[in-house]
C-alpha positions, 0 to 999 in steps of 0.5 A: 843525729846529723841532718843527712841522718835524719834525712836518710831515716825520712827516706827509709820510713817512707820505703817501709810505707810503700812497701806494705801499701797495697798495689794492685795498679801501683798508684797508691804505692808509687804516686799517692804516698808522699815525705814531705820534709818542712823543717830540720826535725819535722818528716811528713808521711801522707798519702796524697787523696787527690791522687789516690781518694779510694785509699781510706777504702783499702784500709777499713773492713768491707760491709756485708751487702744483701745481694741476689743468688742465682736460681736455685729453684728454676724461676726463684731468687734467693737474697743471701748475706754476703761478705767480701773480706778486705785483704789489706785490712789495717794496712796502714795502721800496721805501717804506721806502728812499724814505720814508729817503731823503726824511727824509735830504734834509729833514734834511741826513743820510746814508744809507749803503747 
């Protein structure tokens, strides 16, 4: 794989990232996801948590939280269990298998699970 190749398959994997990232005001996908290229054979994948700090919180599962209903008796409070799903739960971990299984097809590799 030449230089321009393997630069070119930087490019492509952090379009895969980008694209299955969540985005809601587009931080995350078009400010926080960053390649970072240190060496010939090195390509770097991150998301910049400066930029972004709530990032981890759109990959994991959301906690049920204790909250207070509405009246259903006039003058009574009801404390329910609820739960918020995430909708982008496992984003990145699905990006990441993606993005390794692109990069195995492009260069001929393996990927043992």
């Amino acid at each position: 794989m030449t230089a321009g190749e393997f630069t070119a398959l930087g490019q492509e994997c952090l379009q895969i990232l980008r694209d299955m990232a969540p985005i809601r005001t587009g931080n995350l996908r078009y400010n926080a996801i960053k390649l970072e290229m240190p060496s010939a054979d090195k390509i770097v994948l991150y998301v910049d948590e400066s930029i972004a700090p709530y990032m981890p919180y759109t990959n994991e599962v959301w906690r049920q939280k204790l909250i207070k209903m509405g009246n259903f008796v006039p003058g009574e409070v009801v404390e329910r269990m609820r739960t918020w799903r995430n909708p982008n739960e496992g984003w990145f971990d699905k990006a990441a298998r993606a993005i390794a299984l692109y990069a195995a097809h492009k260069t001929g590799g393996q990927i043992q699970v």
